[in-house]
C-alpha positions in Angstrom: -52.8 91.7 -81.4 -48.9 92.1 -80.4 -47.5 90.0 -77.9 -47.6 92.5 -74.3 -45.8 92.1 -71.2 -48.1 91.6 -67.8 -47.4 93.9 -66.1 -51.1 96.1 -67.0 -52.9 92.6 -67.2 -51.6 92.0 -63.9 -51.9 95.2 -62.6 -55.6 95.4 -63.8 -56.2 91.9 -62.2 -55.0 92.4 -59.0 -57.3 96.1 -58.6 -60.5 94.0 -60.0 -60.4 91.2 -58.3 -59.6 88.3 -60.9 -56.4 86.5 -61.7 -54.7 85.8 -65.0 -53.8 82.1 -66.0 -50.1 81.3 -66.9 -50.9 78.1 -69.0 -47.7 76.3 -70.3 -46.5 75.5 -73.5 -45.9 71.9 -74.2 -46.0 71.5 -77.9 -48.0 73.6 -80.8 -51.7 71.6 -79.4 -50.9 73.1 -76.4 -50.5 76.3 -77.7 -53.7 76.2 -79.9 -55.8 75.0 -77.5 -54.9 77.8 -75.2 -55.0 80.6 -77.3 -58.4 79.4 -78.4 -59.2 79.3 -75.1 -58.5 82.7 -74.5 -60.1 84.3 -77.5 -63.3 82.4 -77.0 -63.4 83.4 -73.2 -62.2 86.7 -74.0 -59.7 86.5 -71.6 -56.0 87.8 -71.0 -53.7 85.4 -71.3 -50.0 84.5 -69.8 -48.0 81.9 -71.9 -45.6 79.8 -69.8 -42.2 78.4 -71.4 -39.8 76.7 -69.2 -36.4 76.2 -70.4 -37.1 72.0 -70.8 -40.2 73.2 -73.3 -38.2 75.5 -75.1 -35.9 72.8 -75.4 -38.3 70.8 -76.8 -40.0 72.5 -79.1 -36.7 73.6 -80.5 -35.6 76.7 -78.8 -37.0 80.5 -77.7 -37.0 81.6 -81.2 -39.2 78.7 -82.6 -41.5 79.0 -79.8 -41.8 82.5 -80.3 -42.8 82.3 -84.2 -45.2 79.2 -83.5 -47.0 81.8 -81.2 -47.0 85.0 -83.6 -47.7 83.1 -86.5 -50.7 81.5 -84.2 -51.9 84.8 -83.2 -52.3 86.3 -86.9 -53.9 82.9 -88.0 -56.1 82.8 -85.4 -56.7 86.5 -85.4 -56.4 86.8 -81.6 -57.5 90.2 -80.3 -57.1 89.7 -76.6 -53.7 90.6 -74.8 -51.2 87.7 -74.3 -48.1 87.3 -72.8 -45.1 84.9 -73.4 -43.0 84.6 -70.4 -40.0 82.3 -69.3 -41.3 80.2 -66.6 -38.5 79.5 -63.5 -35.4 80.7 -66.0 -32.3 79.7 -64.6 -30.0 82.5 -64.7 -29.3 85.8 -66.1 -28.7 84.7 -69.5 -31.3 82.6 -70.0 -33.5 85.5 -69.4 -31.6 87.7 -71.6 -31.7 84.5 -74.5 -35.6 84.4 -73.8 -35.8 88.2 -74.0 -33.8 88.4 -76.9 -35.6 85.6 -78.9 -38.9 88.0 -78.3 -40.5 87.3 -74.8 -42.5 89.6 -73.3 -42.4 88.7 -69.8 -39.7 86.4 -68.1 -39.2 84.6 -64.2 -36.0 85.0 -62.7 -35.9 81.9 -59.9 -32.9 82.7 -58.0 -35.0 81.4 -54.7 -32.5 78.7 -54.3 -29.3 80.9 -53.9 -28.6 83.2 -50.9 -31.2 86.4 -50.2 -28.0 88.7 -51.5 -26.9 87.1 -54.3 -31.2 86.4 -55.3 -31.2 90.1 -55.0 -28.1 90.9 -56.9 -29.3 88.2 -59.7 -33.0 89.4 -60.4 -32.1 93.2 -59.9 -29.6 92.7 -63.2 -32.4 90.4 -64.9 -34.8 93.6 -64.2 -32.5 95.8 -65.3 -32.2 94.4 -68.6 -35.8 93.4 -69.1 -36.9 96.7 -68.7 -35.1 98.1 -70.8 -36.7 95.9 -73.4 -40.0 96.9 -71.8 -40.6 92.9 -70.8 -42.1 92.6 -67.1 -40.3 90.4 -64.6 -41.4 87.7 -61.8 -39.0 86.8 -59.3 -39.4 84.1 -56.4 -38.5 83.4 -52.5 -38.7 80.5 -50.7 -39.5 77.1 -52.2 -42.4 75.8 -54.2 -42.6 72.1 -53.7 -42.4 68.7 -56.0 -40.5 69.4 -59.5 -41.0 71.7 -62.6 -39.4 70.4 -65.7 -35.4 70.8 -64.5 -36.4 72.4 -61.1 -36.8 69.7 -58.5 -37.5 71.1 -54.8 -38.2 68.3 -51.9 -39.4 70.3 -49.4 -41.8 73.6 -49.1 -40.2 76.4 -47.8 -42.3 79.6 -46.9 -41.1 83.1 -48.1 -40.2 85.3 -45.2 -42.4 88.6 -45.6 -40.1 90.7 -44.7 -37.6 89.8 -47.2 -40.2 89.6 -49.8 -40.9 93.1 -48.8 -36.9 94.1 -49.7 -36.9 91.9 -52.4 -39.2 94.1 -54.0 -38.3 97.6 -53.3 -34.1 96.6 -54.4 -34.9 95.0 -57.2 -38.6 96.3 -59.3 -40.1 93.7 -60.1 -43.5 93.3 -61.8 -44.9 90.5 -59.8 -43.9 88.1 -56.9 -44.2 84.5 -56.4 -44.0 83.5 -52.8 -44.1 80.2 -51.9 -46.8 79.4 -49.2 -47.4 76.0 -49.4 -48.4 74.7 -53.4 -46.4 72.5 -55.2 -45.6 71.7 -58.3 -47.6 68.5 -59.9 -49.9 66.4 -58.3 -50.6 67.0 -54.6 -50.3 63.9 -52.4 -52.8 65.2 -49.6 -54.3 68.5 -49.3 -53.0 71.6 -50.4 -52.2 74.3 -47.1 -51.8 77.4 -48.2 -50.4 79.9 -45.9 -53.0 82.6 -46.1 -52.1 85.0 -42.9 -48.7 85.1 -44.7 -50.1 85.7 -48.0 -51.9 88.7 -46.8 -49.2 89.9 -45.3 -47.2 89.7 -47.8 -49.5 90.6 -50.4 -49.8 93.9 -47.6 -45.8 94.8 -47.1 -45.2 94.7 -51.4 -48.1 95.7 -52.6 -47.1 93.9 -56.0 -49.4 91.2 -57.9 -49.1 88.0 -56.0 -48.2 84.6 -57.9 -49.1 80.9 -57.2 -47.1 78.2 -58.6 -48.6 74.9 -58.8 -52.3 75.5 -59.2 -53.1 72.2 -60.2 -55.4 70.5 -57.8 -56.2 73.6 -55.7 -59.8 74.0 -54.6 -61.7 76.6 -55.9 -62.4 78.2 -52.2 -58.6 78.6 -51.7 -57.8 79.8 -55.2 -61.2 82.7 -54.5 -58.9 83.4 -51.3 -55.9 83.4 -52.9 -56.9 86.3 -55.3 -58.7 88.0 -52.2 -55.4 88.6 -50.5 -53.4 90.2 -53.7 -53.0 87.0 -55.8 -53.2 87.9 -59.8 -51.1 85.2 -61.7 -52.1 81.6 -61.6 -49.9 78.8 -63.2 -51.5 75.6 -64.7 -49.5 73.0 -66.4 -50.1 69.3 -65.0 -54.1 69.8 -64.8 -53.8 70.3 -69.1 -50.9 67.7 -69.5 -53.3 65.2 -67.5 -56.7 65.8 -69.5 -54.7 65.7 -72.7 -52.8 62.0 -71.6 -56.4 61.1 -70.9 -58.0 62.0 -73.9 -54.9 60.2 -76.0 -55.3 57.1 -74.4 -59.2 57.3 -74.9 -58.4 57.4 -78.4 -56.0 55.2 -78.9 -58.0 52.4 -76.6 -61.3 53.0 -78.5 -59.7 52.3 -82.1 -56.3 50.3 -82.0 -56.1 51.2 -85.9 -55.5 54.5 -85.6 -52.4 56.2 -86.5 -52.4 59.9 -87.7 -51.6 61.8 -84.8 -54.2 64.6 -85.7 -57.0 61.7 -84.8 -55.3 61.4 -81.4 -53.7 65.2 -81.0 -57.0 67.2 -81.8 -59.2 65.1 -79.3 -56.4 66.3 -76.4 -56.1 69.5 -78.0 -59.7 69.6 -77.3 -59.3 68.2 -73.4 -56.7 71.1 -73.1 -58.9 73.8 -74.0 -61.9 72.9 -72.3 -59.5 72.3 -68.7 -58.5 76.3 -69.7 -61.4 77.5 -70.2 -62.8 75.9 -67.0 -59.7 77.7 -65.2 -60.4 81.3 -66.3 -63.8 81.2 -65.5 -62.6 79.7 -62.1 -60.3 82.7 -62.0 -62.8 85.3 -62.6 -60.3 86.0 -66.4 -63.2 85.6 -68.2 -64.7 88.5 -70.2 -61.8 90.5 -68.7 -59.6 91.7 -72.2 
């Protein structure tokens, strides 16, 4: 199946009741064990790529062919997405659409309201016209997401979230409401009376960054109020660490990286799978 963009797996998410994972791309186990993830869950599926991973792996283009090519091998028949996760600017998004993504984030949170506006209304523009969806945020997510590093939480006003939406068309919206990126030192607090409002005023698929370590009663809530878009990265990149340093602890001969790589391609997939069953994604394609 061809790469799509989320806007129907969204869409569909958000009136059923279930939310779609954005799992991100580290390196081609990654990608495997995600992808195998989905097709054995039979479960939509949103492909995160920050810049830093793109980097990485070698660039948009390469990340893009690792994918396709995985997709015919693997002969994947449920709908999956490739989106730029927090891109930077307006030509990043236009490098990321142009190398083949279906979907792409437009994080112009930091700047001010106008010039977020002016900055994802161009990005939308464009991506549109490519038929790629688009996610844009306000406020601040917390801790630090490959080159994005925020201190401290920030909550989206709902108001401007609101006019955010209508000037601009976007797909999706991630307000932040209290998650952060990476490990959380405490308890999450999400800010649900906002999130419903929010959620409410827009009436667009909701997004929560930094799902890692959230428990399962607030993520049920979270989808409740209008949340359809989930992002996991540090939950896979922890069980995979884990199950390398298993390997490599049990057997201090070993040295081809598919006897260490396969056992935390392995973790990977079965943290996924756990997720979008946690999500309600399951059986969903």
């Amino acid at each position: 199946m061809p790469l799509v963009s989320m806007t129907d797996m969204l869409n569909k998410a958000k009136a059923e009741g279930y939310a779609v994972g954005q799992f991100n791309l580290n390196n081609l186990e990654f990608t495997q064990a995600i992808l195998q993830a989905a097709e054995e869950e039979k479960s939509p599926v949103i492909l995160g790529v920050s810049e830093g991973a793109a980097r990485y792996m070698g660039g948009f283009k390469t990340v893009v062919k690792m994918v396709e090519g995985l997709l015919e091998d693997y002969k994947i028949t449920v709908p999956v997405a490739i989106h730029l996760d927090h891109g930077s600017s307006f030509d990043k998004c236009k490098e990321a659409i142009d190398a083949g993504f279906t979907s792409v984030m437009i994080d112009a949170s930091h700047h001010p309201f106008e010039e977020n506006i002016e900055t994802t209304t161009k990005v939308v523009e464009y991506a549109h016209s490519k038929g790629v969806s688009v996610e844009a945020e306000l406020g601040t997510v917390g801790g630090q997401e490959d080159d994005v590093i925020a201190d401290g939480v920030i909550y989206a006003d709902a108001k401007e979230c609101d006019e955010l939406v209508k000037r601009t068309g976007i797909d999706c919206l991630a307000p932040a409401l209290g998650s952060v990126h990476g490990p959380y030192k405490g308890e999450p607090n999400l800010g649900f009376v906002e999130m419903e409002e929010i959620g409410n005023l827009t009436g667009v698929p909701l997004v929560l960054h930094g799902g890692t370590g959230i428990p399962t009663n607030d993520i049920k809530k979270s989808i409740s109020l209008g949340t359809a878009k989930i992002n996991v990265n540090t939950e896979n990149q922890i069980a995979s660490a884990k199950r390398v340093r298993e390997v490599l602890a049990a057997d201090s001969e070993v040295y081809d990286p598919r006897k260490y790589l396969g056992p935390a391609r392995e973790a990977i997939k079965e943290t996924v799978i756990g997720k979008m069953r946690e999500f309600g994604s399951s059986a969903k394609a």
